[in-house]
C-alpha positions in Angstrom: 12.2 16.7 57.6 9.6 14.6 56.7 10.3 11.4 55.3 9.0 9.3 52.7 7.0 5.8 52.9 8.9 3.9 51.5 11.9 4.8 54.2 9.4 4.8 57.3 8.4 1.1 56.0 12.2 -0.4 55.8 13.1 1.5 59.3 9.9 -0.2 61.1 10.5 -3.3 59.4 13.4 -4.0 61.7 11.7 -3.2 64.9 9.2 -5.9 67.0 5.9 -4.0 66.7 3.0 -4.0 64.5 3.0 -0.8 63.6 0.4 0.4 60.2 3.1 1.9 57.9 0.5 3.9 56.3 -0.3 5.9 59.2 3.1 7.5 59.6 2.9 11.3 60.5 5.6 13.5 61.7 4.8 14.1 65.4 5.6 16.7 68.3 7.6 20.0 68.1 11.0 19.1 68.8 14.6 21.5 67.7 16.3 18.4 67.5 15.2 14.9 66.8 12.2 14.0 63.9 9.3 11.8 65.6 6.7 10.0 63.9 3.3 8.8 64.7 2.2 5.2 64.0 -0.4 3.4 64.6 -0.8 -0.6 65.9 -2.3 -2.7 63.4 -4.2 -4.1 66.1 -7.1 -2.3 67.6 -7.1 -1.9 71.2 -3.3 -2.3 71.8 -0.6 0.6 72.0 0.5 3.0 69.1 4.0 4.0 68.7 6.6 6.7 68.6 9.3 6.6 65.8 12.1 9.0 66.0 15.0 9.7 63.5 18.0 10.3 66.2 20.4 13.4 65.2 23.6 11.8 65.2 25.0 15.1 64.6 23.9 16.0 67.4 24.2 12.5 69.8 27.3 11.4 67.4 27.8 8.5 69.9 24.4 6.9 69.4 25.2 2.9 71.2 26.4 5.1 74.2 23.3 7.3 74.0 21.0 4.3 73.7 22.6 2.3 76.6 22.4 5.6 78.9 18.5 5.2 78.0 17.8 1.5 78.8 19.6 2.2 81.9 17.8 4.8 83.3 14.2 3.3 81.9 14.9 0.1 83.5 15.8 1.9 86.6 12.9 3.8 86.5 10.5 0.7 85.9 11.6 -1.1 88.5 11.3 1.9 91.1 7.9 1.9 90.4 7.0 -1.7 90.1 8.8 -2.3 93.5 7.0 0.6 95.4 4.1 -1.1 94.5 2.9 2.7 93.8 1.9 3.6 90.1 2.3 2.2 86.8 5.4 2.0 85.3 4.1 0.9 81.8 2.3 4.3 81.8 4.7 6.4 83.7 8.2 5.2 82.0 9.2 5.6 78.3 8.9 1.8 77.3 11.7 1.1 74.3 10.8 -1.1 71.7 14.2 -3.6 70.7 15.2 -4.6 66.9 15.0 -8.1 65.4 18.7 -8.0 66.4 18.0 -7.2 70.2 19.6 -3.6 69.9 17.5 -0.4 70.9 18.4 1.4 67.8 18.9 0.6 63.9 21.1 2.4 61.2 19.2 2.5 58.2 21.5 2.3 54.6 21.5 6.5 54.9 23.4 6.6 58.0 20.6 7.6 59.7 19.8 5.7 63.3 16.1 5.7 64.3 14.6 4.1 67.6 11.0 3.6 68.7 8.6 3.5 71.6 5.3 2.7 73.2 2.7 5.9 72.1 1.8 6.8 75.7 -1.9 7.7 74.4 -4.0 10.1 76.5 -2.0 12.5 77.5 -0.4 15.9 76.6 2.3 18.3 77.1 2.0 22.3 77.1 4.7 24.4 75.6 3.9 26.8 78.1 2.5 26.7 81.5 -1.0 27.3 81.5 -2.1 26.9 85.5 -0.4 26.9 88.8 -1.6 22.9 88.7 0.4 22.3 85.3 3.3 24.2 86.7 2.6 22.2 90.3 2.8 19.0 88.3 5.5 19.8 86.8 7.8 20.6 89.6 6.6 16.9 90.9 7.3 15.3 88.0 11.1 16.5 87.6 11.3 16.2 91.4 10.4 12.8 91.2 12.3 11.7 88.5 15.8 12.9 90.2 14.9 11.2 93.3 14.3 8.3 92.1 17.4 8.5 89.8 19.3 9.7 93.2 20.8 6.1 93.9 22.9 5.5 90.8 26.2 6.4 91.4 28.0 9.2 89.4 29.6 8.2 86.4 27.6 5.0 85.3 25.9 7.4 82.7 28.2 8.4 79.2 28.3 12.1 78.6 26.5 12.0 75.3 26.9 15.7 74.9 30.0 16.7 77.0 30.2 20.4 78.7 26.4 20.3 78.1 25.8 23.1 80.7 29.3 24.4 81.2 29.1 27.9 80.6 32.7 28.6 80.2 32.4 26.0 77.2 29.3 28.0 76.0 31.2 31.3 75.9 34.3 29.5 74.6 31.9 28.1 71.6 30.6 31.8 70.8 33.8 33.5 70.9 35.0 30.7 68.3 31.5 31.7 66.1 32.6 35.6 66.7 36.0 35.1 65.3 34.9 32.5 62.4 31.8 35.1 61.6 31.0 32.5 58.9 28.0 34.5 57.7 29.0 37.7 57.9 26.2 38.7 60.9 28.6 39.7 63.4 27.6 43.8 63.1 24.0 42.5 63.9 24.7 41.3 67.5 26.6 44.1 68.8 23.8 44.7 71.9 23.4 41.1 72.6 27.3 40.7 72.9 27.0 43.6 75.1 24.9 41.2 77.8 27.0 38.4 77.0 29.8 40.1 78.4 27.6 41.8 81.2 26.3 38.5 83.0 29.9 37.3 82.0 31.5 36.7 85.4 28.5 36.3 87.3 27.7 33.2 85.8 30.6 31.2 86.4 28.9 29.8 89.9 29.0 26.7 89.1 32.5 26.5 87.7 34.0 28.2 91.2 36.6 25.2 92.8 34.8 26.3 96.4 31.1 25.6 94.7 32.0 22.4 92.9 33.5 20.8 95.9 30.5 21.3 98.2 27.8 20.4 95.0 27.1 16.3 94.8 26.8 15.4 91.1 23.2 13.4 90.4 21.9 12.0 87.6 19.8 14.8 86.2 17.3 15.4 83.3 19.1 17.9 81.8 16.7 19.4 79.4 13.8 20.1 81.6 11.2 21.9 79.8 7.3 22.1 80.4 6.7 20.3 77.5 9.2 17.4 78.3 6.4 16.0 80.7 3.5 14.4 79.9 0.3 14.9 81.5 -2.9 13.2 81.7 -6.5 14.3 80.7 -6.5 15.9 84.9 -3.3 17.4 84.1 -2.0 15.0 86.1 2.0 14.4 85.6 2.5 11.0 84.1 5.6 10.9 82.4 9.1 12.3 81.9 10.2 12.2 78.6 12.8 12.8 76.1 15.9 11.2 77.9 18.6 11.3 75.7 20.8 14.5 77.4 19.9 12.1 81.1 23.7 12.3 82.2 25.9 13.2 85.0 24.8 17.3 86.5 23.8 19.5 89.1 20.4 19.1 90.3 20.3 23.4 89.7 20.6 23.0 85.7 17.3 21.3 86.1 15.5 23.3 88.3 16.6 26.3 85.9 15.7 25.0 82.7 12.3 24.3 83.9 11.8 27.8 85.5 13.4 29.1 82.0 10.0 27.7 80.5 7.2 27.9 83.0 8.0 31.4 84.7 8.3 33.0 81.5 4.6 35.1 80.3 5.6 34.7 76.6 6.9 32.4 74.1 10.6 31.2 74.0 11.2 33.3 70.9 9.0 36.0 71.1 9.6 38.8 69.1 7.5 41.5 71.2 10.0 41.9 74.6 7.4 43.8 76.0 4.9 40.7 76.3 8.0 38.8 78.4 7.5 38.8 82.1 7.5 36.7 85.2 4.5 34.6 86.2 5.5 34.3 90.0 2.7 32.8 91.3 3.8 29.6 88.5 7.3 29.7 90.0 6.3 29.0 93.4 3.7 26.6 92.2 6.2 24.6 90.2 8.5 25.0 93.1 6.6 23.9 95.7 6.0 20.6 93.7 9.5 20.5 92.9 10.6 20.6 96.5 8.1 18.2 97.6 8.9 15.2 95.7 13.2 15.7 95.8 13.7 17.9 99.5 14.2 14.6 101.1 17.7 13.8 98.6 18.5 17.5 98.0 21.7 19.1 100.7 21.8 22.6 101.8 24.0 23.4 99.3 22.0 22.2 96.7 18.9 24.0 97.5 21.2 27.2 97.6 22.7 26.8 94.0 18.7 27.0 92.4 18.1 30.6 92.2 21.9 30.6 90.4 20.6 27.9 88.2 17.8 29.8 87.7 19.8 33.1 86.1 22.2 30.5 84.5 20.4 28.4 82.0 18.3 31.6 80.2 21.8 33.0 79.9 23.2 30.2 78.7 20.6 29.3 76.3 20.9 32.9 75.2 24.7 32.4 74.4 23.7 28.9 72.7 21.2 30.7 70.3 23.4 33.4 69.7 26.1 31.4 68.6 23.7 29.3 66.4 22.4 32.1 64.5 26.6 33.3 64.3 27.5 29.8 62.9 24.7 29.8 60.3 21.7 28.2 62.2 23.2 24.9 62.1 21.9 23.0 65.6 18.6 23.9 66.0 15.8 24.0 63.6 14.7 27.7 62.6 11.3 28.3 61.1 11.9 31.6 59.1 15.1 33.9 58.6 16.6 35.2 61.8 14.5 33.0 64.1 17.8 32.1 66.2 18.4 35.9 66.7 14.7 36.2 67.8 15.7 33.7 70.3 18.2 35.0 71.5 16.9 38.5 71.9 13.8 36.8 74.1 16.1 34.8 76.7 18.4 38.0 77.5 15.2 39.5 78.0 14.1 36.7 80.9 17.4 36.8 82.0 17.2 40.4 82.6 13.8 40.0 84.4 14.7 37.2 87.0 18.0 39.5 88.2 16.0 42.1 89.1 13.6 39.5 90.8 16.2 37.6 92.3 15.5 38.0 96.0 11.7 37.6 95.8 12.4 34.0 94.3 15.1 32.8 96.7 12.5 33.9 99.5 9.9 31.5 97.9 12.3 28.8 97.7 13.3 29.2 101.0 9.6 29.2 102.2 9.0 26.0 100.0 11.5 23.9 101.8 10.7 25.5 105.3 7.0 24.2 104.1 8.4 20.4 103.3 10.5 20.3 106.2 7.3 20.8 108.5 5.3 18.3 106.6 
């Protein structure tokens, strides 16, 4: 929703920058959260990044905000220790309110935050080179290992059950029985899979599984375009860190693969055009396993091809139950977009089954690779 001058100028007016009201533009492709470009008002120092937090969403927006300015702060002085890098470039720098908070509640309700503009650089929606892909496996590597060292449970659970799929499937069975809009006779085939994959995706929730996976501090939203590169296609930053929380190190592996491994679009309509770039997954995992196979355990590195089939399928089931409930969590650009969604991810999910063992052979290869380095 784009937002008018006059609101843009009383938000910024509470932050410590010198942002140039008059160059507000709504920024970046996000479901969730609306982002706005602004310039400095001085040449030659950095531009910033506005964004109207979903509260609907992240209800509890302190807890969100302190989980943030943890991590960033964490991350900062990694680098600035290791005497390797530049944290000013390679960390999300947040900019603090005239009242020394991170965020600010404007007179709607509404809570907004800003950044540093990290300029030169650019994310992909989809994967566009073994590089990129390469990159990005380092990048989300990197990120969890140097995350690795804060203890479980220092983090809030902004959005709890997050990637439990039992609470997923709880969720849609609630949307099948509500039907609030009467759309229920249009998902009979994608209920059909739901209940297929059903039992096979409850890895993760096994007693056996959960007692022999450590929890980490993980990303939690790790798709392609949620790192930035720079003008090489270098990986320079990780960003969009409001789901950081509490996980397995699996739901990030997965959710990246979701993205770079597929040949098509996230929603796209054709089915046909949706297949798997293999040569991308073992790019991406090979970079991956490079930068976190000295934290990761045994049974950690086994649990990725499951996270792998999990997070399509549960992202299917999320969709599905959007489009059920009336589109009401993630932005839809046209009539039935959630549906279209949904039809693309069972259609991935379908595709990495039947590829299963020829990807749990690369990953195995990839950490044989690392551990001979």
């Amino acid at each position: 929703m784009q937002e008018s001058p006059s609101t843009i100028q009383e938000v910024v007016s509470h932050f410590l920058c010198t942002a140039d009201i008059e160059s507000a533009r709504a920024y970046g492709s996000g479901h969730i959260n609306d982002s706005y470009f602004l310039k400095n008002n001085f040449n030659y120092e950095s531009d910033y990044l506005l964004q109207r937090i979903n509260h609907h969403v992240f209800p509890n927006v302190p807890a969100l905000m302190s989980n943030m300015l943890l991590v960033t702060e964490h991350l900062e002085k990694k680098i600035r220790t290791s005497g390797i890098g530049n944290p000013a470039k390679e960390v999300m720098t947040l900019i603090p309110t005239d009242t020394g908070a991170y965020f600010y509640q404007d007179s709607e309700g509404d809570y907004w935050r800003m950044f540093v503009f990290l300029s030169d650089t650019r994310s992909y929606d989809q994967v566009r080179s073994e590089k990129q892909a390469y990159q990005g496996g380092r990048a989300f590597g990197k990120f969890q290992a140097m995350l690795s060292d804060i203890p479980p449970g220092k983090l809030y659970p902004v959005i709890p059950d997050f990637h439990n799929v039992q609470f997923r499937l709880a969720q849609l069975n609630e949307a099948i029985a509500a039907d609030a809009r009467g759309r229920l006779q249009e998902v009979g085939p994608e209920l059909e899979l739901v209940r297929r994959y059903e039992t096979s995706m409850q890895y993760f929730q096994q007693p056996e599984i959960k007692a022999g996976l450590p929890v980490r501090v993980t990303h939690n939203d790790t798709k392609f375009n949620n790192v930035l590169l720079d003008q090489n296609d270098e990986a320079q930053c990780v960003i969009d860190l409001e789901t950081v929380m509490d996980g397995y190190v699996a739901y990030d592996f997965g959710d990246a693969i979701r993205t770079i491994i597929n040949t098509a679009a996230e929603d796209e309509a054709d089915r046909s055009k949706i297949q798997l770039n293999i040569p991308l997954f073992q790019a991406y995992t090979q970079g991956y396993l490079e930068a976190a196979g000295s934290f990761l355990t045994a049974a950690e590195i086994h649990s990725l091809m499951q996270g792998v089939l999990l997070l399509p399928y549960m992202q299917s089931v999320r969709f599905l139950t959007d489009y059920l409930n009336g589109d009401t969590y993630y932005k839809t650009q046209f009539e039935g977009h959630n549906l279209q969604r949904t039809r693309a991810q069972f259609q991935l999910v379908q595709m990495l089954d039947a590829n299963r063992g020829e990807m749990e052979a690369i990953i195995q290869d990839g950490i044989r690779s690392y551990k001979t380095v």
